[in-house]
C-alpha positions as CSV (number, residue, x, y, z in Angstrom):
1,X,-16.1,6.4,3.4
2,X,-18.2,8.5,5.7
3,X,-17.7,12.4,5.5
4,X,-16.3,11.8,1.9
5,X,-18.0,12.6,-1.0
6,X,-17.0,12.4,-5.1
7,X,-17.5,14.9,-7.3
8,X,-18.5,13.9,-10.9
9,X,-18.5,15.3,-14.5
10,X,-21.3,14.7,-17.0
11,X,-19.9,11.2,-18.1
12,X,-20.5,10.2,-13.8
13,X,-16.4,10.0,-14.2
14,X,-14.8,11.2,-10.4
15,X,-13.4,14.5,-11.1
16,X,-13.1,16.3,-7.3
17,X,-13.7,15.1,-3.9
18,X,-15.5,16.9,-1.1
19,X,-13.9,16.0,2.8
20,X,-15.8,16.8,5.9
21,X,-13.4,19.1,7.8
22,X,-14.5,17.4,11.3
23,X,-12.9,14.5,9.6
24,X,-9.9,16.6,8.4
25,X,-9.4,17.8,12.4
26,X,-9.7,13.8,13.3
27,X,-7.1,13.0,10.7
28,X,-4.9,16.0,10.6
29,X,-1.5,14.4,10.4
30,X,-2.7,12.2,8.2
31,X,-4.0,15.1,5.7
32,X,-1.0,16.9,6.4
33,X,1.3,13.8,4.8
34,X,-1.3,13.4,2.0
35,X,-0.9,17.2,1.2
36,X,2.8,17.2,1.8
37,X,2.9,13.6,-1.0
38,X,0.5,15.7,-4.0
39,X,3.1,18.9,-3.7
40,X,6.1,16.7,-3.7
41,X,4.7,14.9,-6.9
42,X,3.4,18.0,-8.7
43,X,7.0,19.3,-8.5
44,X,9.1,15.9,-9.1
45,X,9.7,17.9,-12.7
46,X,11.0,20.7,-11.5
47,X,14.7,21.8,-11.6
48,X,16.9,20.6,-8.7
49,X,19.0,23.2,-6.6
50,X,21.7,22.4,-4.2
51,X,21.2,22.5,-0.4
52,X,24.1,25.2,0.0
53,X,22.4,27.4,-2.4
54,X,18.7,27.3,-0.8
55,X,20.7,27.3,2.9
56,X,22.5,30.8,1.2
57,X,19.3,32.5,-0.6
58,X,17.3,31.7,3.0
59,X,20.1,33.4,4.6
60,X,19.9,36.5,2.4
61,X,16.4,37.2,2.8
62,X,17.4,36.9,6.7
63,X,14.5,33.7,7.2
64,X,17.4,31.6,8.6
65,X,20.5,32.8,10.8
């Protein structure tokens, strides 16, 4: 893909990849989702709160009325 490019380790296996950022600013919403996807799965482990106690804490440090 054009403005893409893998990085590899000593063995040639794809370890990183390098994205043009003209290409990010074409496909901005589309980056933004991808993003969005890899932190939802890096913290599918972590513990579960309920909505009324994040809705409470947000209210106490005065980031939501």
């Amino acid at each position: 893909m054009k403005g893409v490019s893998y990085v590899t380790d000593d063995s040639n296996k794809k370890v990183a990849v390098q994205i043009d950022l003209k290409l990010l600013e074409k496909y901005d919403v589309e980056m933004e989702d991808l993003i969005d996807g890899i932190i939802a799965e890096s913290r599918k482990d972590e513990e579960k709160k309920p909505l009324a106690d994040a809705i409470k804490n947000l209210r106490r440090k005065g980031k939501l009325k």
